[in-house]
N, C-alpha and C positions, 0 to 999 in steps of 0.2 A: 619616482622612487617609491611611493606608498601603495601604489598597485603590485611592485614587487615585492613588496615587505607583508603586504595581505598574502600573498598568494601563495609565498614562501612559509605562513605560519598557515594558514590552510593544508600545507603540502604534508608539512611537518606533522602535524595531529593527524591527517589521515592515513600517514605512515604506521604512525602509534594504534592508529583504532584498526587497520587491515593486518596488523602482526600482531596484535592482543600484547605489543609488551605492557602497556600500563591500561589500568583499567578506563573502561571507554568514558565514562562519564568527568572522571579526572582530567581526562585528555580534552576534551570539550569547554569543559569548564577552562583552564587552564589559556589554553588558546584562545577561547571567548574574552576572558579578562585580558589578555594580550590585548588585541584586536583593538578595545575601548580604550582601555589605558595609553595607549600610543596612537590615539584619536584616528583609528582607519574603521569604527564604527560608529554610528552617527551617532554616539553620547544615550543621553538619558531618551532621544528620542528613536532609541532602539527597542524598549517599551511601546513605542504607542506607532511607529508608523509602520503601514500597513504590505509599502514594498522596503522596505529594506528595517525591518526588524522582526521580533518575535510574533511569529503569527498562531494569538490567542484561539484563533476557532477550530485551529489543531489542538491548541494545548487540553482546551478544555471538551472536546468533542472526546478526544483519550480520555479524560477525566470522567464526564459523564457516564460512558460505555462502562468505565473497567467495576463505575459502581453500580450499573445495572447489570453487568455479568455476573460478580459476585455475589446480591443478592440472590437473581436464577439458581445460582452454582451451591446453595444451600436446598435447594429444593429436590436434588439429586436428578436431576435432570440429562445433566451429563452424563452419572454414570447407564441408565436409560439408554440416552442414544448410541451412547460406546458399547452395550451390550448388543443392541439392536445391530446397529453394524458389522459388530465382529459375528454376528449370527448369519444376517444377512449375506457377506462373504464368505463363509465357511471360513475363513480365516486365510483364504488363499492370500499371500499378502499383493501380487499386482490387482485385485479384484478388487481387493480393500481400498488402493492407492486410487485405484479410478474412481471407484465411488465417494469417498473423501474428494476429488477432484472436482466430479458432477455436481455435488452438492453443495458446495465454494463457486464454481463459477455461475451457478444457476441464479444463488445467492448474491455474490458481485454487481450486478448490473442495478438491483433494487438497491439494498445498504449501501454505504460506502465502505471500502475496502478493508480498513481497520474495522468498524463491525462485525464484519464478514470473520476476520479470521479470529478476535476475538472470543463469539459465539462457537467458531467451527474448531481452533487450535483445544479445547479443554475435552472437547469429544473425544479428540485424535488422541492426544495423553491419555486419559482413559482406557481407549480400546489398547494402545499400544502398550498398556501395561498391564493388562489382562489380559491378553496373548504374549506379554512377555518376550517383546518384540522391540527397537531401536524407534524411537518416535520422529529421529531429523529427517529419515526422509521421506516423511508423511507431509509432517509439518512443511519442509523447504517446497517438495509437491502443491500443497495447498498454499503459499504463500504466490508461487508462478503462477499456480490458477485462477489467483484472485487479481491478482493486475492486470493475465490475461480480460478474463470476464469484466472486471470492471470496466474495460475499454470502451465496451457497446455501447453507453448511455450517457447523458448527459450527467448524472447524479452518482455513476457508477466511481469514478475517480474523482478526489479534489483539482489536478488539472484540466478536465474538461468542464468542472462548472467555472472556471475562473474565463478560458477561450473561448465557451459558449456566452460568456457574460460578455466579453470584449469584442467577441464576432456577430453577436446577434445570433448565435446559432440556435436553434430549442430543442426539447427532447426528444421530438421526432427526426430534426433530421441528424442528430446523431444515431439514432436506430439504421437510419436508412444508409448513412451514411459510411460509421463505423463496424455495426454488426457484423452487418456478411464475411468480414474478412478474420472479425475476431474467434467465429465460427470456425473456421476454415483454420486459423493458427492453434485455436484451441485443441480441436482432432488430431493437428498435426502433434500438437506439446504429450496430447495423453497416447501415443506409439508411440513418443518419442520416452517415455519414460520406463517404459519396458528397458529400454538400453540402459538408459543412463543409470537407473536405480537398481539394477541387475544382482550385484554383485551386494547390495541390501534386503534382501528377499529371503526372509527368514520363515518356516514353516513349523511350526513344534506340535504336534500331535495332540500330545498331550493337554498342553494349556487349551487348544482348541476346543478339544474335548468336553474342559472342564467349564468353557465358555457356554458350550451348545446346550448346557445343561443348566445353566442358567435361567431367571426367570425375570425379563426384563422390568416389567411392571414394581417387583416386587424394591427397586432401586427408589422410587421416587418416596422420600421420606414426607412430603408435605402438599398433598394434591391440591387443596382448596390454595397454600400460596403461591402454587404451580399457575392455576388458574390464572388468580390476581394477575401475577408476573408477567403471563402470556398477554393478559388485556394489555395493560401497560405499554409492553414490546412492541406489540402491535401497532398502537397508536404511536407510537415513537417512529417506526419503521413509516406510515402514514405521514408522518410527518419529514420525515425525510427525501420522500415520492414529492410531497408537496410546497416545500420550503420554497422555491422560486413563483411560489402563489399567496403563501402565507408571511412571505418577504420576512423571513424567522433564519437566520443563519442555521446549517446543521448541528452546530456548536450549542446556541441556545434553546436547541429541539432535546438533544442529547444531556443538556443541564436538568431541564423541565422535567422529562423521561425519569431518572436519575430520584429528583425530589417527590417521584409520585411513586415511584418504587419503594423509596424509605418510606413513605408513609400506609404504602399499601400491607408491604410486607411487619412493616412493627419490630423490625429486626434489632439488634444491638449496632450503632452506627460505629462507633471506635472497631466491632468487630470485623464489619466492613471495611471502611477503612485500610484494611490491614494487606487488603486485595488489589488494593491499588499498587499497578507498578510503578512506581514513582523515582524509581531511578530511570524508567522510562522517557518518563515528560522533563527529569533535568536531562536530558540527555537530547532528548529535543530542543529545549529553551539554548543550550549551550551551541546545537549545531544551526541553527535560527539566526544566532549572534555571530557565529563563523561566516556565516553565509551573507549576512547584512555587510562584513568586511569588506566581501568580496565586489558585491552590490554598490556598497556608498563608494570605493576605488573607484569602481568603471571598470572594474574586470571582466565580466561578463557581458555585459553590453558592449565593448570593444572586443569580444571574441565573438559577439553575434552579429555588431557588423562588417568586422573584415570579412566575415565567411559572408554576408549580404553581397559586398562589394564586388569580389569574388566570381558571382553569379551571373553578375549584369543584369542582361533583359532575358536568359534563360531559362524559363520556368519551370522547364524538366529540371533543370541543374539546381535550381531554387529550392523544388521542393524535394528534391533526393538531398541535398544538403540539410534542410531542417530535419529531413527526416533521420539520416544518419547520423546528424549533427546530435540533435536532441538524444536519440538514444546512447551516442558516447557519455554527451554531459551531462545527461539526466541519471546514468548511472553512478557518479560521481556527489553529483549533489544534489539534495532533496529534491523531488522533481515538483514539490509546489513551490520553494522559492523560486526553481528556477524558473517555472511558466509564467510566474507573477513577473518575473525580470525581464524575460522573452519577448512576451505579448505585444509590450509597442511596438519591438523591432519588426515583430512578425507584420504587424498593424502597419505599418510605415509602406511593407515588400508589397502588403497586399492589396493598398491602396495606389499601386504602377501598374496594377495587372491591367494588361488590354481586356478582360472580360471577366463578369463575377464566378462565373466554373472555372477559369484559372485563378482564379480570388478563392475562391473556397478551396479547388484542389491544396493551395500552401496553409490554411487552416487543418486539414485532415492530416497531411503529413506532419506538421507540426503535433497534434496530439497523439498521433500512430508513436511518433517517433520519442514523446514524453511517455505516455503510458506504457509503450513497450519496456522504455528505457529502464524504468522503474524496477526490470530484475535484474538490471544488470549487475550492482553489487547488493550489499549486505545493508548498508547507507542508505540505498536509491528511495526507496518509498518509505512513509510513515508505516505500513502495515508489517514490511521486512521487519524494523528495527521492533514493531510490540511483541513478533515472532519468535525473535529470537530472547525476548525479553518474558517472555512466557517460558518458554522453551528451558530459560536458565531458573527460573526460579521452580520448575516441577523438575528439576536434575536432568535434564535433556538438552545438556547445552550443545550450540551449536555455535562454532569460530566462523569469524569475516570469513575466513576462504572457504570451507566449508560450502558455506552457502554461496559462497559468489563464483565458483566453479560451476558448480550447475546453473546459475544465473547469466553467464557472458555467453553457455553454448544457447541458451532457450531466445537470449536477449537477441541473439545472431540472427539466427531463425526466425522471428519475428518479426525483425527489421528487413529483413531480406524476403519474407513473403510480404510485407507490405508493401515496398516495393514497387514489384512487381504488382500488386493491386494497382496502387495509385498511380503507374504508369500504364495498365489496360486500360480504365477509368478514366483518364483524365487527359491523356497527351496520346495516346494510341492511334 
């Protein structure tokens, strides 16, 4: 009875946060406290455990970022590279959209994906409001480019450093392993955005004009804390490359980062502060405590092993199920709890394989099919939700559907050229 009583207030608040009738963070909350109070989450140790509660090295990796962007974001930085682009593309807007894309997906694979768009989403505001142009489907653009790209590496998405940790995999052979294909979905996602974005393709003469006339340099209000900021970043990005060497969570890289900013920059910290999206992170903490429901039930782990059962000894069948599988459910719920949930199942399948290249083939579809999954709604990934979370607070709001329209066609595409990968690759 209490896996359907989770699953049915899960059902419920998703309903509420994919039709925007109540505000999403109410709805989370709400749900959340459900969920504890009628003991279908694991009480107070929804705080401290690591699969089935709030997980801190998100909460606070958001945290650290949004205080190192903000500081940057005083340096005038932004506006800088927002002139520079809209210069750079003449203002053509598909020109624009691709370049905002290249430079999100190039970026993905090093940061982790929330950085990514954090750093790249206040650019895109910028330029879209200095060409006087609709900024969602730049932003929802760069949000699919960044879960694309993040795919390649091990450091690139938070679920492949959790199945790189539990599979033994390193960062090479996800390069080897993952790249080529994300390459290949990538090219495919930016034609494919010529269609989809078509009918958002704004051109105004004018503001362009007024753009091209513009003097990029002249935006940066404060070079020397420009400097500072860049070291900083730097080293933080540095440390993020090397966090599975300096055995430093990204989270405590991102805190560190964060405390050497404020003290570099000398800034007013309350003014800071103020930049934090912080209906954000409850917004996380709330869908963390929905998700632990589902977790402490056996919801999900008895939907990953019937679909196991299912498969038998067919490996093809095995790993087109994780892979399809994951990218349905990953779209639905956050795809770091769900890989943290996944993973022994996955660990259990991969340990019957007659051979370890059928043992790794169901690791790669497994994270093809998480990482892909991650566009498929609005929900799916930590970097969607700070998107749109951005988005609303510079008046460029953008609805669950919205977004999650363009995210089920790209998520389709995705899944279905991987595929077709890991079945050339692996069982061919």
């Amino acid at each position: 009875m209490r896996p359907y009583v989770a699953l049915a207030i899960f059902a419920i608040a998703f309903f509420f946060i994919a039709t925007e009738k109540a505000n999403k963070v109410k709805v989370v909350l709400l749900a959340a406290a459900a969920m504890v109070l009628l003991g279908l989450a694991p009480g107070s140790e929804v705080f401290f455990s690591e699969h089935e509660g709030i997980d801190w090295n998100v909460i606070f990796l958001l945290l650290g970022m949004m205080i190192i962007v903000g500081i940057i974001k005083q340096t005038g930085v932004f506006d800088y590279l927002g002139i520079w682009a809209a210069k750079r593309s003449r203002g053509e807007p598909y020109r624009l959209m691709v370049m905002l894309m290249v430079i999100t997906a190039i970026a993905s694979p090093f940061l982790d994906n929330v950085t990514t768009i954090m750093l790249v989403a206040p650019v895109t505001v910028v330029v879209c409001d200095r060409l006087r142009i609709p900024a969602q489907p730049y932003l929802i653009a760069e949000v699919l480019a960044s879960n694309i790209g993040g795919a390649a590496t091990l450091i690139g998405d938070p679920p492949n450093i959790i199945i790189g940790s539990r599979a033994g995999l390193t960062f090479n052979d996800f390069l080897v392993h993952m790249a080529p294909i994300v390459v290949v979905v990538f090219v495919a996602f930016v034609i494919l955005t010529r269609f989809l974005f078509r009918r958002s393709f704004q051109y105004n003469p004018a503001e362009v004009a007024a753009v091209m006339a513009l003097q990029e340099r002249r935006a940066i209000k404060d070079g020397p804390l420009l400097v500072r900021c860049l070291i900083v970043l730097s080293l933080v990005v540095a440390g993020f490359a090397l966090h599975s060497v300096l055995h430093l969570e990204p989270s405590i890289v991102a805190l560190v980062g964060a405390g050497a900013m404020v003290l570099v920059s000398k800034v007013d910290v309350p003014e800071v502060l103020r930049e934090v999206e912080w209906s954000t992170l409850v917004f996380f903490m709330g869908l963390f405590v929905m998700v632990a429901g589902l977790v402490h039930t056996g919801v999900i782990e008895t939907i990953g092993r019937w679909a196991v059962e299912q498969v038998g000894d067919n490996y093809l069948v095995a790993a087109t199920a994780l892979l399809f599988g994951s990218g349905v459910l990953g779209a639905f719920f956050d795809n770091i709890p769900y890989v943290a949930t996944m993973t022994p199942v996955v660990e259990g399948v991969v340990a019957e394989a007659p051979d370890p290249q059928t043992g790794e083939s169901l690791w790669w579809a497994f994270a093809l099919g998480a990482d892909f999954g991650g566009n498929g709604t609005a929900v799916a990934a930590s970097a969607n939700v700070v998107a749109l979370g951005i988005a609303s607070r510079t008046g460029h709001h953008i609805t669950f559907w919205q977004f999650t329209r363009y995210g089920i066609v790209v998520t389709a595409l995705s899944i279905a050229m991987a595929w077709v990968y890991v079945w050339l690759r692996y069982f061919a």
